[in-house]
C-alpha positions in Angstrom: 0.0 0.0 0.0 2.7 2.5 0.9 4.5 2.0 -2.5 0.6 2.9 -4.2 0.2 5.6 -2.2 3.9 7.1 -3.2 3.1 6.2 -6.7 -0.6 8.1 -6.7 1.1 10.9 -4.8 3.5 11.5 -7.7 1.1 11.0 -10.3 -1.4 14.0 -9.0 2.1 16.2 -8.5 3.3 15.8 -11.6 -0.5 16.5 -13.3 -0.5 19.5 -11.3 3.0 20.9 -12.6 1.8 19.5 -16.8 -2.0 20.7 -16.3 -1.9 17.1 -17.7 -5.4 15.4 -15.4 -4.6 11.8 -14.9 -8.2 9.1 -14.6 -10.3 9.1 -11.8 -7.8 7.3 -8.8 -11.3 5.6 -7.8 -11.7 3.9 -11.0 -8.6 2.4 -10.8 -8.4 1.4 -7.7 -11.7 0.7 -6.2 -10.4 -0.4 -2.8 -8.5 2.8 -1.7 -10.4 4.3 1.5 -10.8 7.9 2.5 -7.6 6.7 4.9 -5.7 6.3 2.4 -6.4 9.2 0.0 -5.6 11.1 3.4 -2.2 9.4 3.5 -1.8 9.9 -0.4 -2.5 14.0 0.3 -0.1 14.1 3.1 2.5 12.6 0.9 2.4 15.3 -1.3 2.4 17.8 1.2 5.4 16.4 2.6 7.3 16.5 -1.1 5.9 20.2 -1.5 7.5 20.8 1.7 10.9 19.2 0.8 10.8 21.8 -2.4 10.8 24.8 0.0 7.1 25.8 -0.1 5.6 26.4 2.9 1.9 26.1 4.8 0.2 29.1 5.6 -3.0 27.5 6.6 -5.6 24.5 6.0 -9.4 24.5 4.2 -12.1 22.7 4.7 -14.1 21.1 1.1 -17.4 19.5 1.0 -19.3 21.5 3.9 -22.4 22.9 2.1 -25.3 20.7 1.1 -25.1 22.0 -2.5 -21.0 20.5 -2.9 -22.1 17.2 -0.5 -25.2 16.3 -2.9 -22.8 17.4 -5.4 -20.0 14.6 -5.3 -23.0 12.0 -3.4 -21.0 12.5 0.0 -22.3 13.2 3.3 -19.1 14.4 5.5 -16.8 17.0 4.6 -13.3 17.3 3.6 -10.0 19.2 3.8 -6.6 20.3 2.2 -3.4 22.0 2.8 -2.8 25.6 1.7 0.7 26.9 0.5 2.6 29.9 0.2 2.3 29.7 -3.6 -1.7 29.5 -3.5 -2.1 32.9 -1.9 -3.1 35.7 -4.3 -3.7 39.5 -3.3 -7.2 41.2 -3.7 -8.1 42.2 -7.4 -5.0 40.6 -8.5 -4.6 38.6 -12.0 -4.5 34.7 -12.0 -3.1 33.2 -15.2 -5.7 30.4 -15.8 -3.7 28.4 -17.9 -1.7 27.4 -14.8 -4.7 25.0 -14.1 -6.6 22.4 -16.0 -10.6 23.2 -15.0 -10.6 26.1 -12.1 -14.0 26.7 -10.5 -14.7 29.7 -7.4 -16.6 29.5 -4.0 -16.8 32.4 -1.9 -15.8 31.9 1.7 -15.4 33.7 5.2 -11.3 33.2 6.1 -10.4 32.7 9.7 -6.7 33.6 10.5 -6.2 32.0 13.6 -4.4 33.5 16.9 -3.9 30.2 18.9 -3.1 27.0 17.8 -6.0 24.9 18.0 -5.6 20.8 18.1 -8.8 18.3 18.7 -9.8 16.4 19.6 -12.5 17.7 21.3 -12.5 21.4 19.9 -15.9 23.2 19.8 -17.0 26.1 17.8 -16.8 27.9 20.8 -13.1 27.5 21.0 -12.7 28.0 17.5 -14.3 31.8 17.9 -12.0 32.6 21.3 -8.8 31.2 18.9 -10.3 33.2 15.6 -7.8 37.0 15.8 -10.0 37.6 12.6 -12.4 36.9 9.5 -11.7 37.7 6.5 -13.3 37.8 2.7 -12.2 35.1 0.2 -12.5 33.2 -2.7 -11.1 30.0 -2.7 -10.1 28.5 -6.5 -10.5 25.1 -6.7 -9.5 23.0 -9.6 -9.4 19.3 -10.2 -6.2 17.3 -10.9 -8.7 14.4 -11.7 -10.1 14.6 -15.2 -13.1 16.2 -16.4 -13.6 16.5 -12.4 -15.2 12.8 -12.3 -14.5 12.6 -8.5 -15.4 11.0 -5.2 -14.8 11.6 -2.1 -11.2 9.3 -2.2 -10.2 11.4 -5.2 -10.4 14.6 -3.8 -9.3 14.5 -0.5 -5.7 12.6 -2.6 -6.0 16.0 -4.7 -5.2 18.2 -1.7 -8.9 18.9 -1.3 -9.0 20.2 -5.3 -6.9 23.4 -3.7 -5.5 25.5 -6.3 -5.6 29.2 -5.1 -7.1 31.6 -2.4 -7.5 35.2 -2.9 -7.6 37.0 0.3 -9.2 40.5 0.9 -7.9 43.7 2.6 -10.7 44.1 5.2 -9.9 42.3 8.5 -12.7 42.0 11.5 -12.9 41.0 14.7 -15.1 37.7 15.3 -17.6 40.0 17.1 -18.4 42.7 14.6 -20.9 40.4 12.3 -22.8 37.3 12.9 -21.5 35.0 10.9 -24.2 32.6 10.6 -26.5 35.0 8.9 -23.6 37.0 7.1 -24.6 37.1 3.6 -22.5 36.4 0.2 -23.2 37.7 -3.2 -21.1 36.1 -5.6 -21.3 38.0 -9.1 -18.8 36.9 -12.3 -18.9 40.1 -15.2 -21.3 41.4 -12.7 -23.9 39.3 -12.7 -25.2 37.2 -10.0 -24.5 33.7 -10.1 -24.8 32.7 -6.5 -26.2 33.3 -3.1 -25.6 31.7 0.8 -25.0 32.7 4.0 -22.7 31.7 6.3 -24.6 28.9 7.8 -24.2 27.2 4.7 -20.9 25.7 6.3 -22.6 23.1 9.0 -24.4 25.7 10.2 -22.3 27.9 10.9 -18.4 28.6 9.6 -17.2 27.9 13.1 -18.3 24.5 12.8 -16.6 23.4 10.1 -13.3 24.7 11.4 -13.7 22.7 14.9 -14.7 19.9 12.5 -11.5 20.4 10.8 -9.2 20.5 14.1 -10.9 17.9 15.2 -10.4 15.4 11.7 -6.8 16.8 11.7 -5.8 15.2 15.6 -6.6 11.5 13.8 -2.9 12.3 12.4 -1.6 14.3 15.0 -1.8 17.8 13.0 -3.0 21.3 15.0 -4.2 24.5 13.1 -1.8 26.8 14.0 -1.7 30.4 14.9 -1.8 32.6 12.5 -2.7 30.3 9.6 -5.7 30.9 7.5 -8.6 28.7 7.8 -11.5 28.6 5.2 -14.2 27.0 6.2 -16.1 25.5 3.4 -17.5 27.3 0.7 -21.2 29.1 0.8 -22.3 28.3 -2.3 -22.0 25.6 -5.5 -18.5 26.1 -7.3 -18.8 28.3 -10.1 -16.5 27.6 -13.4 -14.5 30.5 -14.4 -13.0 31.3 -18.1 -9.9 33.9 -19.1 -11.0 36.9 -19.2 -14.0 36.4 -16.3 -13.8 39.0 -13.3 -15.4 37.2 -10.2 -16.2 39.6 -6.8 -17.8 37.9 -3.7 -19.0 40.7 -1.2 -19.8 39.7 2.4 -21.9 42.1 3.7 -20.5 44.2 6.5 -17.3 42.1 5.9 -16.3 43.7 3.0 -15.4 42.0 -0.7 -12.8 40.4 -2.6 -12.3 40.0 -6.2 -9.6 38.3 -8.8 -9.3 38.3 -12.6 -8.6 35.2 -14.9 -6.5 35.7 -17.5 
């Protein structure tokens, strides 16, 4: 098993640095569990790790109805993020760096205390949380024509690809996030709707549930990484040339060009 799991690892790395999508890793092998794809994602963490690129925080996939009926799952799932994901408010991302990008709109948490489960509540997630912040997470699928289950994305690093952070930064207690709204518009026009309790209720939630998945292999969120929580609506595709802006309400907004 270790020698399939190395093998699977350096198939999704090297499809990721091609933009070359290998077949669905469930098709192939029918008997990998969501243990495993774990193990094959922390694999290539580790090898991104060895090439000098570093974590700067951890998302959760998978926690809105609309994704779970999406991909026929019922529990959530997660990735690592990396130095090289992060992109600044109404910056430019070259989409040709990716093989079939889609956007979700999120609400960041950038942690002050390190936070390790097992038994984390949402309660202890909002006395860790320093801030919230606006974001859209791009996600993008190094399984082709994103034919996935739940064992193929959580190999694929949780389909991470980028996250574009915005400038405004608030304190957990000016907004309640579980009725904080999100307006997602691509060439200004709406294409989606939620609100935060799209992410198991509420975004605090989702990160507890994440601390709490991560103790099974001994990993804490960490202060001062970012934390996205799931996103608020259905992925939305994205083309060159497509401005995408996701406003939050009293949070503020965040918007990225593909070019």
């Amino acid at each position: 098993m270790r020698t399939l799991i190395s093998e699977l690892a350096e198939e999704l790395l090297e499809a990721e640095k091609t933009n070359q999508p290998i077949s669905p890793i469930t098709e192939r092998h029918a008997a990998l569990s969501v243990a495993d794809s774990y193990h094959i994602q922390l694999e290539i963490v580790k090898r991104k790790l060895e090439e000098g690129k570093k974590i700067i925080g951890k998302k959760v996939g998978l926690t809105s109805k609309a994704m779970q009926d999406m991909l026929g799952v019922s529990e959530p799932d997660y990735g690592h993020l990396f130095d090289d994901m992060k992109v600044t408010d109404n910056e430019i991302i070259n989409i040709h760096s990716m093989v079939a990008p889609k956007i979700e709109a999120e609400i960041g948490f950038i942690l002050e205390e390190d936070l390790k489960g097992p038994n984390v509540t949402y309660l202890d997630v909002l006395m860790a949380t320093k801030y919230v912040v606006p974001t859209i997470e791009v996600i993008d699928s190094r399984i082709a024509d994103w034919k996935i289950k739940l064992v193929d994305t959580v190999a694929d690093n949780g389909s991470s690809a980028k996250v574009v952070v915005g400038n405004k930064y608030s304190t957990i207690e000016q907004a309640d996030l579980r009725t904080t709204s999100m307006l997602l518009y691509k060439n200004k026009e709406l294409v989606a709707t939620g609100a935060g309790a799209a992410a198991l209720g509420h975004p605090a939630h989702a990160v507890a549930w994440l601390a709490n998945k991560l103790s099974d292999f001994d990993i804490c969120l960490k202060a001062g990484e970012l934390i996205l929580p799931g996103a608020l609506s259905s992925a939305v595709p994205v083309a060159s040339g497509d401005v995408v802006k996701a406003e939050f309400g009293s949070l503020g907004s965040v918007s990225v060009r593909f070019e």
